[in-house]
N, C-alpha and C positions, 0 to 999 in steps of 0.2 A: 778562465774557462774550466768546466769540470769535465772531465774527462772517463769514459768508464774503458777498463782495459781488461783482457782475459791475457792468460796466463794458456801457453799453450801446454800443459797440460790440465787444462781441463778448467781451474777455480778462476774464477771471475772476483775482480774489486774494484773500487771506485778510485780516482785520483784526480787531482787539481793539477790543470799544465799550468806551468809560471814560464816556459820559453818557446816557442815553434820555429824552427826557421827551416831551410832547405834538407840539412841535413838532421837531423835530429830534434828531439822534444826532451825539456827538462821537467817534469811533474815530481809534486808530492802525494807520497800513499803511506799508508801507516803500516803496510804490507814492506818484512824485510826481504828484497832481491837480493839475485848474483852477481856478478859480473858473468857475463858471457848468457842469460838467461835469455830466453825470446819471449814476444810478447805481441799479440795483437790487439792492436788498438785500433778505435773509432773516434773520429771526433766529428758533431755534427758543426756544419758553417755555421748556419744563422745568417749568411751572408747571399744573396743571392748571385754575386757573383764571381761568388767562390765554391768550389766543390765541395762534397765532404771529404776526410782523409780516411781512408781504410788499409793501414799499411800492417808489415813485421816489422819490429822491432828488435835492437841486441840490444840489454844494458850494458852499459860501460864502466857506468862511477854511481856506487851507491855511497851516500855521506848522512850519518843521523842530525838530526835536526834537535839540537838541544837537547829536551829531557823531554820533549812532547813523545817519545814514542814514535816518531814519522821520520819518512826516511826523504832525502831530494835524489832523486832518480838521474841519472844522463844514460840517454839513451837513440842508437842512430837507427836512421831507415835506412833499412837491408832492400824493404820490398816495397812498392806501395799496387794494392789491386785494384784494378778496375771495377767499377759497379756498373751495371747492366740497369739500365732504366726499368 
């Protein structure tokens, strides 16, 4: 899934999730994070019987990915908000 995520202050970038589960999302971005950094993300379903996720984010674990320049993100859900039809 590609995922696009903003940065709460302010810059927006793209990233590829490679994990989703209850608690948290594992994605790659070419963007280097922090630990402790927030992040709102969106991810649309595709699914219709699934929602979309519009949550906060904390990273936890950032780890380089080779020589590619990109980073594997781990990061948990602090918040997830609701969308108003």
């Amino acid at each position: 899934m590609s995922t696009p995520l903003k940065v709460e202050k302010g810059r927006s970038f793209g990233a590829r999730g490679r994990n989703l589960s209850a608690g948290g999302v594992l994605f790659h971005t070419g963007e280097l994070l922090k630990t402790g950094d927030r992040l709102e993300m969106h991810i649309d379903s595709r699914q219709p019987l699934f929602p979309n996720l519009d949550a906060t984010m904390e990273v936890l674990r950032v780890e380089p990915l080779s020589d590619s320049g990109r980073y594997a993100i781990g990061s948990a859900i602090r918040t997830i908000h609701k969308r108003t039809p």
